[in-house]
C-alpha positions as CSV (number, residue, x, y, z in Angstrom):
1,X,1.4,-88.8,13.1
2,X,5.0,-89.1,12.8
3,X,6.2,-93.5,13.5
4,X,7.3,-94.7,16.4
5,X,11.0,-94.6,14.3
6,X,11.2,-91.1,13.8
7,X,10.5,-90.5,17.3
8,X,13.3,-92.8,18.3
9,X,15.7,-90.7,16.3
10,X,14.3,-87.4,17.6
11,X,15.2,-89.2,21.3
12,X,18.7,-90.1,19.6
13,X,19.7,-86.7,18.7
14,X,18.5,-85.4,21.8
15,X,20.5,-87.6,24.1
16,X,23.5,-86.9,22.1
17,X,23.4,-83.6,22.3
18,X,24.0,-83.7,25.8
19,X,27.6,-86.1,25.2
20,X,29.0,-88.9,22.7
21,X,27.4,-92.5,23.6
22,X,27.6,-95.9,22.5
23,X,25.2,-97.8,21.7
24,X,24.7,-99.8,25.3
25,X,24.2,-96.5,27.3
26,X,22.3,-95.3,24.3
27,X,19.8,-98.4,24.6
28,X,19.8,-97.7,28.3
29,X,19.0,-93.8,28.3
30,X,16.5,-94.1,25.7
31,X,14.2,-96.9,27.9
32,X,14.5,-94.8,30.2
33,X,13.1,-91.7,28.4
34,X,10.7,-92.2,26.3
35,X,9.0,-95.0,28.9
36,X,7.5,-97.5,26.1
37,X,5.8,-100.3,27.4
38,X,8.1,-102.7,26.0
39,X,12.0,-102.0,26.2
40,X,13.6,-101.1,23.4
41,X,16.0,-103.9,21.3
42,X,19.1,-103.5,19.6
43,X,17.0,-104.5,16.8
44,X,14.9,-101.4,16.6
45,X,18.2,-99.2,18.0
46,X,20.7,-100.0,15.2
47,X,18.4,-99.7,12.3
48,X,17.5,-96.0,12.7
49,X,21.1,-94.9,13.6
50,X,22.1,-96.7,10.5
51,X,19.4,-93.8,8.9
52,X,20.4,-91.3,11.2
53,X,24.3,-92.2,9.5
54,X,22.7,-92.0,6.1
55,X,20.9,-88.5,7.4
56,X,24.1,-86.7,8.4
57,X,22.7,-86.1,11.4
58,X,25.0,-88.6,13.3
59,X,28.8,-90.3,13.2
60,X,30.5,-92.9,14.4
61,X,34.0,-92.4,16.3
62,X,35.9,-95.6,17.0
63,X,37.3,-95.3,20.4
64,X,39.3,-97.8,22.9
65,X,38.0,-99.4,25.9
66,X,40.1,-98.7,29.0
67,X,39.7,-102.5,30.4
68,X,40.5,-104.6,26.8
69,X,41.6,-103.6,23.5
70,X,38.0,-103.7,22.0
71,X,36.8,-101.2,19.7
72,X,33.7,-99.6,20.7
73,X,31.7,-96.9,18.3
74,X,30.4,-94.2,19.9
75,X,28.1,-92.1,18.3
76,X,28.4,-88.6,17.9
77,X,25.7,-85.9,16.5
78,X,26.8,-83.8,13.7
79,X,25.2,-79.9,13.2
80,X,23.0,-81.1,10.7
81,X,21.7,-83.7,13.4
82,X,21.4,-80.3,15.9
83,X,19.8,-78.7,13.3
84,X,17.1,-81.3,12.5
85,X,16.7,-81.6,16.1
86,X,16.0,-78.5,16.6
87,X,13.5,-77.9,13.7
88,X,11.4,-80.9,14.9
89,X,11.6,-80.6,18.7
90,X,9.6,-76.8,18.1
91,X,6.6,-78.9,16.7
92,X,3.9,-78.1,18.6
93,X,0.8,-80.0,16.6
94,X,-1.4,-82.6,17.5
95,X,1.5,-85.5,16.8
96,X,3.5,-83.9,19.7
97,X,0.3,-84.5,22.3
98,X,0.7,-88.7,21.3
99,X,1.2,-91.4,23.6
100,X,4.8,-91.9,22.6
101,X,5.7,-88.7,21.1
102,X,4.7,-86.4,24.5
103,X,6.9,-88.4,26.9
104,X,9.8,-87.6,24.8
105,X,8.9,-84.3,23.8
106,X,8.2,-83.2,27.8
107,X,12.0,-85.1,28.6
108,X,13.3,-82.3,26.2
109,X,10.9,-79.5,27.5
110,X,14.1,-77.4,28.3
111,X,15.3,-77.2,24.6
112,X,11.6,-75.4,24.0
113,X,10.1,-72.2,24.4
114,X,7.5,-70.7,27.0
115,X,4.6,-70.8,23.8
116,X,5.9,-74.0,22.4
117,X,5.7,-75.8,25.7
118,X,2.1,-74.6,26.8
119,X,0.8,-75.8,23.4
120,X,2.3,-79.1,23.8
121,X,0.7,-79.4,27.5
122,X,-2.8,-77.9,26.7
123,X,-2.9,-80.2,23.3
124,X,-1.9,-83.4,25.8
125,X,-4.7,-82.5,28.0
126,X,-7.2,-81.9,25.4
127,X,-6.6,-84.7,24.1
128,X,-6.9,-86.9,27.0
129,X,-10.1,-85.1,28.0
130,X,-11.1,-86.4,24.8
131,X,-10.5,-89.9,25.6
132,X,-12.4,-89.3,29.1
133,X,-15.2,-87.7,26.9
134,X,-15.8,-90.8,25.0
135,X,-15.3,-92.9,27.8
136,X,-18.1,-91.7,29.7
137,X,-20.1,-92.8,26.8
138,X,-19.5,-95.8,26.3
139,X,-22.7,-97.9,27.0
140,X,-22.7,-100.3,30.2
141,X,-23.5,-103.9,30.5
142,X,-20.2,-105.4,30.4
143,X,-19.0,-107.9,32.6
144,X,-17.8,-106.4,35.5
145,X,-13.5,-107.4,34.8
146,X,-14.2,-105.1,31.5
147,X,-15.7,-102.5,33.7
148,X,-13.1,-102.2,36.4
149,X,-10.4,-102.5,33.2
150,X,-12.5,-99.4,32.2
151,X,-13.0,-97.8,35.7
152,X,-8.7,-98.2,36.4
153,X,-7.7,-96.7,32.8
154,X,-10.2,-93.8,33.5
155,X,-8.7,-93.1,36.3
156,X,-5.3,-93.0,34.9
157,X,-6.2,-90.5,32.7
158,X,-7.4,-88.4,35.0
159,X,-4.8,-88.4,37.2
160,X,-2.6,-87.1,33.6
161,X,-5.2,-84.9,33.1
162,X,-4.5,-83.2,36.6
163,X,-0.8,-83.3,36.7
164,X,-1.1,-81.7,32.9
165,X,-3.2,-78.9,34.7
166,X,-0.9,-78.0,37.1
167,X,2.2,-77.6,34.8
168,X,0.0,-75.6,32.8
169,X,-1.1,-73.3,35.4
170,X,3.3,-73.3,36.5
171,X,4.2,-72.2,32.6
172,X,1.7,-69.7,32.9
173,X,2.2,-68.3,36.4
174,X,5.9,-68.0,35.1
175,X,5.6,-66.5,32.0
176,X,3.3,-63.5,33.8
177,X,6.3,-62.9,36.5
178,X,8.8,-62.9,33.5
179,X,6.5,-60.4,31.9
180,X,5.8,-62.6,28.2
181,X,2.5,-63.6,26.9
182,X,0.8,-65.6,29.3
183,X,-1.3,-67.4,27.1
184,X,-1.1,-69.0,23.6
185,X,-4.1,-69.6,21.2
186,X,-5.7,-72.7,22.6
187,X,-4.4,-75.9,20.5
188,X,-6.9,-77.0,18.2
189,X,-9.4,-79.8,18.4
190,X,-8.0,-82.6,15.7
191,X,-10.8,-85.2,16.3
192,X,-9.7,-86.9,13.1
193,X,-6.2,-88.0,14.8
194,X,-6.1,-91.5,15.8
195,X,-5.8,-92.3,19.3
196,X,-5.4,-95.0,21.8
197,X,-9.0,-95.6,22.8
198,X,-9.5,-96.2,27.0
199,X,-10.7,-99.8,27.4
């Protein structure tokens, strides 16, 4: 499963592709994407696009800020940065159906094929279903705090598990109009892949 740092820099290349930003409205784009639970510092920010620098896949431009005479460095994605993204954003294995990894992979849904994307979505749901699976199974007599806990992250998931189904059933339907494959081998079952447990 890839860290939560090289999913960061996929998020990084990906925003920049779309325009130059410094680091601020980089911060600001990327809490906003990938949806952690806890906002994302500088301190996590600057150390993976010093990497990203090291990589080649970024630069740093030096421009003037209209109201003072401040420097600001704006960061800037080179083509071996739109190349690595590219390479990595096509992954469609069982890392891409993670907690953290899906919500940034699905913001970028539009950079990725028909295939691609369905394997992604029916690998999420899988997975999920997984999580339901075992949470069915869980043995009762827990007080009953624990329970509802149990009962409200249940029904999270199903709720995903729904939404998932629809989009599914929307990639499909749309690939049969266009006249491509309408369906891709089913992703395979990885039960060896941590995940986050419901509890």
């Amino acid at each position: 499963m890839p860290s939560k740092g090289a999913t960061l820099e996929l998020a990084v290349l990906g925003l920049l592709q779309e325009s130059p930003l410094h680091g601020y409205e980089l911060r600001k784009r990327l809490n906003l994407l990938l949806g952690w639970t806890r906002l994302l510092s500088y301190g996590s920010l600057y150390p993976a696009l010093k990497r990203m620098l090291r990589a080649g896949w970024i630069t740093e431009v030096a421009t003037s800020a209209a109201a003072s005479r401040r420097q600001r460095i704006v960061y800037q994605i080179t083509p071996a940065g739109m190349e690595y993204f590219a390479s990595e954003i096509t992954d469609a294995g069982p890392a891409a159906w993670e907690d953290e990894n899906f919500n940034m992979r699905f913001a970028f849904f539009s950079r990725t094929d028909a295939a691609v994307r369905l394997r992604i979505l029916e690998g999420r749901r899988s997975r999920l279903q997984e999580r339901l699976d075992r949470a069915h199974h869980l043995a009762g007599g827990q007080d009953r705090y624990v329970t509802e806990l149990r009962r409200h992250a249940a029904e999270s998931v199903e709720r995903e598990v729904r939404w998932l189904t629809d989009l599914i059933e929307a990639e499909r339907s749309s690939q049969d109009r266009s006249g491509h494959q309408a369906r891709p081998e089913p992703a395979p079952a990885t039960p060896d892949v941590t995940t986050t447990e419901i509890s």
